[in-house]
C-alpha positions in Angstrom: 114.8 81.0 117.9 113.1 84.0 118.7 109.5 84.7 117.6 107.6 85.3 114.3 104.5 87.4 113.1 102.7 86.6 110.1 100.1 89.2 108.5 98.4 87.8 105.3 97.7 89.9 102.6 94.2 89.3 101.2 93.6 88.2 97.2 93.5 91.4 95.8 94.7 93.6 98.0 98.0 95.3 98.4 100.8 93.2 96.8 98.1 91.0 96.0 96.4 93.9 93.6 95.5 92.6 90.0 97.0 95.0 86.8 94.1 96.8 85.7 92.0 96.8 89.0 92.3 98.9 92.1 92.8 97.5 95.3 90.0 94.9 96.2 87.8 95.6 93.3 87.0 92.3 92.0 86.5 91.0 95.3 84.1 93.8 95.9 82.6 92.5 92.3 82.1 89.4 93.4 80.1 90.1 96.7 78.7 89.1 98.7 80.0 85.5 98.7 83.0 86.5 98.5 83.6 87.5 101.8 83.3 83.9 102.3 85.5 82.6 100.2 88.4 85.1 101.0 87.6 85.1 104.7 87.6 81.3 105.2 90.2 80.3 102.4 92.6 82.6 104.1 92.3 81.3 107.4 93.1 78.2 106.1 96.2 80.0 104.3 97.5 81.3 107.5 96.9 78.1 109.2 99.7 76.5 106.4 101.6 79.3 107.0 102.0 79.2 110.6 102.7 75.4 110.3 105.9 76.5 107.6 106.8 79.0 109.6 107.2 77.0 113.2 108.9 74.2 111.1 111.6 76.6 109.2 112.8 78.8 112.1 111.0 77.5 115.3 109.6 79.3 118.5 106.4 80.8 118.7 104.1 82.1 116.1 101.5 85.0 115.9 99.0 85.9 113.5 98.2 89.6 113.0 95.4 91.0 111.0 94.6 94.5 109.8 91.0 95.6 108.2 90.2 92.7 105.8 92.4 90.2 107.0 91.4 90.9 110.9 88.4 89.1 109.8 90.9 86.3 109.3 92.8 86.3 112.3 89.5 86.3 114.3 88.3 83.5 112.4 91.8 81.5 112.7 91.1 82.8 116.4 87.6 81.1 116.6 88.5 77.6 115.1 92.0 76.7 115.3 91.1 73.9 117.8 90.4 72.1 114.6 94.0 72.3 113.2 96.4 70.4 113.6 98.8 72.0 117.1 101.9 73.0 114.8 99.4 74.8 112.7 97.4 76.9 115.4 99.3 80.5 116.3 100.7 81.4 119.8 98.4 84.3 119.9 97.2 87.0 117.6 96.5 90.7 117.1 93.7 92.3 115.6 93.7 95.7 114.1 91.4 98.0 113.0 88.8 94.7 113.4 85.0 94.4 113.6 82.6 91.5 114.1 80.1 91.7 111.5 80.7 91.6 108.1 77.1 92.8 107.6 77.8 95.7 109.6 80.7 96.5 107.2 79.0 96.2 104.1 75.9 98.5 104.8 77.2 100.9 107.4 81.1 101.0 106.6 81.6 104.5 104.9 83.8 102.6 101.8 81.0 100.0 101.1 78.4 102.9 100.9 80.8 105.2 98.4 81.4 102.7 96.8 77.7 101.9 96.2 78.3 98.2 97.3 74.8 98.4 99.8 73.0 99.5 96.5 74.2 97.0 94.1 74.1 94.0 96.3 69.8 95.8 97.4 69.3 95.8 93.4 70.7 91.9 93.3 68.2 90.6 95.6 70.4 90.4 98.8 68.1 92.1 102.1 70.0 93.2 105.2 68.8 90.1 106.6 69.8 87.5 104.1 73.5 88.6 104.6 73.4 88.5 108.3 72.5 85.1 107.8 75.4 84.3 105.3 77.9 86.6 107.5 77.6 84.3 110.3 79.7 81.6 108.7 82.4 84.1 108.9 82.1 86.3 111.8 83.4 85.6 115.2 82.2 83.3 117.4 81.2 83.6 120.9 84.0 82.4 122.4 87.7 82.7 120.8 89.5 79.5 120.5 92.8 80.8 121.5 93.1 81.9 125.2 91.9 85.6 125.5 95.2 86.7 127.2 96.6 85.6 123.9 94.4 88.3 121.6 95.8 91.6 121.2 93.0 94.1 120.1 93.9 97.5 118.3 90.8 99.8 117.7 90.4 103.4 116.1 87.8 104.9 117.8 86.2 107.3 114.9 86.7 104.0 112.0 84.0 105.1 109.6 85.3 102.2 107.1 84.9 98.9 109.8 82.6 100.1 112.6 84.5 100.2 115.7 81.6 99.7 117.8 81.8 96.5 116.4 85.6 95.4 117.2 85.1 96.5 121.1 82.3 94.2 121.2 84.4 91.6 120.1 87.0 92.2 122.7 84.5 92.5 125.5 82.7 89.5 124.8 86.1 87.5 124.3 87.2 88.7 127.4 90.2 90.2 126.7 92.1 91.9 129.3 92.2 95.5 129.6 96.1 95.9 128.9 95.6 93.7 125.9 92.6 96.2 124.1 94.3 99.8 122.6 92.1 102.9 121.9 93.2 105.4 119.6 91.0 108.8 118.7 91.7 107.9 114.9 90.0 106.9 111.7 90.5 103.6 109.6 93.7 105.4 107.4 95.1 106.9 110.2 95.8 103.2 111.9 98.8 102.4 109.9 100.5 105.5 110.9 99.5 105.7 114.3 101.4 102.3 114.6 104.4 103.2 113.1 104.5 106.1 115.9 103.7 104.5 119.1 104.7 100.4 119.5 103.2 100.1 122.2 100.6 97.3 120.9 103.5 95.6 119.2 105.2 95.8 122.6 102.4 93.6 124.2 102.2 91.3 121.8 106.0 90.7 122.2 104.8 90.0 126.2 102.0 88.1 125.3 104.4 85.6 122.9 106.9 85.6 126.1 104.5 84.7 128.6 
């Protein structure tokens, strides 16, 4: 049966892009509730997803998550007690991930160029007020899934999803120490660091095998 790995695609990103837009700008447009509605719709996505794929080919399931959609996978990873069992992932890796969307949206270096701190100051939204909305969607304290299940992949100088951030998140879930990877790169350079060394892919395999 073997094993499977599903990484969602966020609403209008990649694949997902709209003709006429670049990638993510009407989400971006649509801040800052939309973080919501991507964030926790998609979990719910993956969670149909997983239940699909465990009933069409059987064995176990991950769920990975790269930049947007790690915000996914660590929410599916916070509240997947309340799905049904054939819809909860075996385990699930997070790349490139952070744990506060605030953070993202007024310290990330994309949201700044893109002027997305200014626009959402000149709509009324504070620092503060956000935090507060974030929290629906950030992680929470404790990860539902068992921490030896959570495979955490990090660049250490991300500018674009603070990577002070995503280490907190795998400290204070606990993860062990041959589950977190560390490379001295930037938010691009993720994607083709991992199509160079598999070593976080290789865990993951051990972690689903376990």
């Amino acid at each position: 049966m073997g094993w499977r790995v599903i990484e969602p695609v966020s609403p209008y990103h990649g694949l997902r892009a709209m003709p006429g837009y670049y990638g993510g700008e009407p989400f971006f447009a649509a801040g800052p509730t939309s973080s919501i509605d991507l964030i926790s719709g998609q979990a719910v996505e993956s969670a149909l997803l997983v239940a699909w794929s465990r009933a069409r080919f059987g064995g176990k399931v991950a769920l990975a998550g790269i930049s947007m959609t790690s915000f996914v996978a660590q929410q599916v990873a916070s509240h997947c007690h309340l799905w049904p069992a054939d819809a909860r992932p075996d385990a699930a890796m997070l790349i490139s991930h952070s744990g506060r969307i605030e953070d993202v949206t007024f310290d990330g270096a994309l949201s700044v160029m893109l002027g997305l701190d200014v626009a959402l100051a000149d709509a009324g939204w504070s620092r503060e007020a956000l935090a507060r909305l974030s929290r629906t969607v950030d992680p929470a304290e404790a990860p539902d899934l068992p921490p030896s299940r959570i495979v955490s992949v990090l660049g250490e100088t991300d500018r674009w999803v603070p990577y002070g951030d995503g280490l907190e998140v795998a400290r204070r879930w606990n993860l062990p120490e041959a589950n977190i990877f560390r490379y001295r790169l930037g938010h691009l350079g993720m994607p083709v660091q991992l199509t160079r060394d598999a070593a976080p892919f290789v865990r993951l395999k051990q972690v689903l095998a376990a």
